[in-house]
Every structure is written in C-alpha cells, then in structure tokens.
N, C-alpha and C positions, 0 to 999 in steps of 0.2 A: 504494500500500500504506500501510496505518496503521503507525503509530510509536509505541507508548509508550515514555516512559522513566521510570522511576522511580528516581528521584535519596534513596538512603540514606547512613548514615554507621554505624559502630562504636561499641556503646554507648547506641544510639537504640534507647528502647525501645518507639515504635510500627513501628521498621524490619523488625523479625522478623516481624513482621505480617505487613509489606509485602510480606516473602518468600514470603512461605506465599501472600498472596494471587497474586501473580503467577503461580509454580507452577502454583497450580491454574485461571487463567485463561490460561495457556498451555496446558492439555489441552484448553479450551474454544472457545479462540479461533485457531487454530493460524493464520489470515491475515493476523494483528495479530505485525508485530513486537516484540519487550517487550525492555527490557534492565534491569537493575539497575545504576546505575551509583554507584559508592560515592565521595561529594565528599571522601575521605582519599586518594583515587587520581586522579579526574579534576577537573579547576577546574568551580567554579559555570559556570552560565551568567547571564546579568545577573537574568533573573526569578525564580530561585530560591535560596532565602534559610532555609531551612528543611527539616526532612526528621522524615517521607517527604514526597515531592512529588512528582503524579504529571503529567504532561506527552505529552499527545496533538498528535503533527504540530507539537510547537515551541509549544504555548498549553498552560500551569497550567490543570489541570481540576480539581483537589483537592491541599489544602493538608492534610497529614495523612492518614490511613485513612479513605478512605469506607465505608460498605457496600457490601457484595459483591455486592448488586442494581442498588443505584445505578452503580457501576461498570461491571457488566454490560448495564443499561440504554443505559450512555451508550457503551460499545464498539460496539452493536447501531444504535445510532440514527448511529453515527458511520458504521459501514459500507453501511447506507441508505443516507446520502447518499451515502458513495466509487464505490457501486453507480449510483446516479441520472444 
C-alpha cells in the first residue's frame, strides 16, 4: 500500500492548502494512505526541513504545494508500479 504523508505546521501558510489538497485527494485516491502530520506535535524526520512537505513510501516528492495534476499524476504512476 502507498503512504503519503504530509508533514504541516501552524501558521504555515501554504499548509491550509495542503489540507484542502489532501481532503480532496483522499475522495480520489481512497488506496493511498494520507496522513497530515503537524511537526508542532510529531518530530521531523531527518529529510524534512520544511513544510508542506509531501512524502510518498519514506522519499520527499514535493517541497511545498504542487499542482493538483502533478500530484495526481505522480499518485497514478506511483500505483502503476505498486500494481506491476
């Protein structure tokens, strides 16, 4: 199974984005795990240094807000292969 996690904080203001975007790629992707995980609550992990930061299976895929196709694209091509 895939993994995102999307690593936000309080006061970040591409974080709310980040919410929204998730939200609604959890209606779309319902076999991708997603979590929002807020670095005022849980510790960094070593490669993330920034937020939003989104993080597929343990690898930084986007530093920031991508597009919401780019994103989509890359969830779609990530399950290709998990499917492969």
């Amino acid at each position: 199974m895939l993994t995102l996690h999307v690593y936000v904080t309080a006061g970040c203001w591409g974080c709310t984005e980040a919410e929204r975007l998730v939200a609604e790629l959890r209606l779309h992707f319902p076999q991708v795990a997603m979590a929002l995980l807020d670095l005022n609550v849980v510790p960094a992990p070593p490669n993330v240094f920034a937020t939003p930061t989104y993080v597929l299976n343990g690898r930084v895929i986007y530093l920031g807000n991508p597009r919401r196709a780019d994103l989509q694209q890359t969830l779609l091509d990530a399950l290709a292969q998990s499917d492969a």
